[in-house]
C-alpha positions in Angstrom: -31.6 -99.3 -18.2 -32.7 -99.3 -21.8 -35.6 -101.0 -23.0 -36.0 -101.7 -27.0 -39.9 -102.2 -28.0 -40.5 -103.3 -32.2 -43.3 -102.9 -34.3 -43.7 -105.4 -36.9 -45.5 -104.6 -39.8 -45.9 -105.6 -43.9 -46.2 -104.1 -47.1 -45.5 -106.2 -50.3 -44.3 -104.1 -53.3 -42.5 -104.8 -56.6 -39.1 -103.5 -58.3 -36.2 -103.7 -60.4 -33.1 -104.0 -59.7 -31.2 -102.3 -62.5 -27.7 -99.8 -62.6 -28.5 -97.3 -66.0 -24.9 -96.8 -65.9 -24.4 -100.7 -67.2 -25.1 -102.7 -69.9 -28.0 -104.7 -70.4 -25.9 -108.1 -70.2 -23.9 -106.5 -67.2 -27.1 -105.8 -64.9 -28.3 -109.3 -65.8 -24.9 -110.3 -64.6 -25.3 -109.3 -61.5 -28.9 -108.8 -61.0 -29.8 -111.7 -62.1 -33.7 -112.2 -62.1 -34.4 -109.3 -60.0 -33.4 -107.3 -63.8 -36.2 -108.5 -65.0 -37.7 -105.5 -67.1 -41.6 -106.5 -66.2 -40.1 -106.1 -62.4 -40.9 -108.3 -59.6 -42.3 -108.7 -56.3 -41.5 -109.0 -52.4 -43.4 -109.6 -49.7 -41.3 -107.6 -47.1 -41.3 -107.9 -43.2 -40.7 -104.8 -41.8 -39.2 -104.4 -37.9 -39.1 -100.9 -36.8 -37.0 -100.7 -33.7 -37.0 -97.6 -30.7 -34.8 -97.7 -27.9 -35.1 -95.5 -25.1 -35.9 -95.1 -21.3 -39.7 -96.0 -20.0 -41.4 -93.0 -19.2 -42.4 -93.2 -15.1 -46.2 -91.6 -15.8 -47.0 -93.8 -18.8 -45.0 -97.0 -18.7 -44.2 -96.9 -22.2 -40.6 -96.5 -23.8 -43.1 -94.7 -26.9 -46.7 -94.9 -27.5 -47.0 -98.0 -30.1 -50.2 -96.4 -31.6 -48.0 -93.8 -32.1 -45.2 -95.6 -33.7 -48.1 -97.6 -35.7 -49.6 -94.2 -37.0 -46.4 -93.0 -38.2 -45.3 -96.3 -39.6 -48.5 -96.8 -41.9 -48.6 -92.8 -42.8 -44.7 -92.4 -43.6 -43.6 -95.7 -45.1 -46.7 -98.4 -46.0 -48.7 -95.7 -47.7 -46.1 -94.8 -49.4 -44.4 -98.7 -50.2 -47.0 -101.1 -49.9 -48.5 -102.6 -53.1 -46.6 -99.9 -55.3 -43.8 -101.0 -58.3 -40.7 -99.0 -56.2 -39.0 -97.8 -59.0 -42.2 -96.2 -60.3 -44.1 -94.7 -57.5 -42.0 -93.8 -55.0 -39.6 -90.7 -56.0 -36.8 -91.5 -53.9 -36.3 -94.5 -56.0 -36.4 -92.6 -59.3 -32.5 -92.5 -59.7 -31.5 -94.9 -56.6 -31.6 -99.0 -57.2 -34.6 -100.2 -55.1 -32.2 -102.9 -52.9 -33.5 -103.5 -49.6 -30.1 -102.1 -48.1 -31.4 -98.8 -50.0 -35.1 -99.8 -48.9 -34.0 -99.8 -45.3 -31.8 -96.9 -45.3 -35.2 -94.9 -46.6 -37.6 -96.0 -44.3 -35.0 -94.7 -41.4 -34.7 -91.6 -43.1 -38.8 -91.4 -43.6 -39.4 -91.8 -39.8 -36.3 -90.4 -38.1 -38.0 -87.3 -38.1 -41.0 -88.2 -36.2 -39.1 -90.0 -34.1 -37.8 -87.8 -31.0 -34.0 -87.7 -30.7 -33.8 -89.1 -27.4 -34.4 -92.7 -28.6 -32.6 -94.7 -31.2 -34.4 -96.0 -33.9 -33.3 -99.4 -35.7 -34.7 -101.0 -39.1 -34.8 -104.5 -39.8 -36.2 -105.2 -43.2 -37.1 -109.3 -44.4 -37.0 -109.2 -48.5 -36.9 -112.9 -47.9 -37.2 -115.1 -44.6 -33.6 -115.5 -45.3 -32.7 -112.5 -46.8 -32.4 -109.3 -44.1 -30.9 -105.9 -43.8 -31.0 -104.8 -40.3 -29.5 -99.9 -40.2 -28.1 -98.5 -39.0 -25.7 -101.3 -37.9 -22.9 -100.6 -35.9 
């Protein structure tokens, strides 16, 4: 059988939320605060997920210093205390959600990941406020 282990780590960064394609009155529309032109912050709760068989010489599904390393050199060097729509390139031209957050960090450390596990992000903008991808 399957065994799932998670990593739970932090990073708090600011953004805007903001469609150049819009209006000024139509982002605030829908944006609503999170427009606001000085940007604004998060303190995000970040669940990285791998699934997979336990290894019979180790006793580990992967190697959580492992998964640490590549968590804190792929995603919260590059995310934590940064303003998202300024420092991190992929958010350049792509709206800094935390659906489009999510769908980066997978993308970041899918990679470095080996295919034989499946890998699941749950990111917290918010206690309340989660986006858990892929979700099928």
């Amino acid at each position: 059988m399957k065994v799932a282990i998670t990593r739970k780590e932090h990073f708090n960064s600011a953004h805007r939320l903001h469609n150049p394609k819009w209006s000024n009155e139509k982002n605030k529309e829908i944006f609503g605060k999170c427009n606001n032109v000085n940007y604004h912050g998060h303190n995000y709760d970040l669940e990285v997920k791998v699934i997979g068989y336990v290894d019979e010489e180790t006793g580990y599904v992967i190697d959580t210093k492992y998964l640490s390393e590549i968590i804190k050199s792929k995603v919260l060097e590059k995310f934590d205390h940064k303003n998202l729509n300024l420092d991190v390139e992929e958010f350049k031209f792509l709206n800094p959600t935390v659906e489009n957050i999510a769908i980066l960090v997978f993308r970041l450390l899918r990679p470095h990941i080996e295919k034989k596990y499946e890998l699941k992000i749950k990111l917290y903008e918010t206690p309340r406020n989660f986006v858990e991808y892929p979700y099928e």
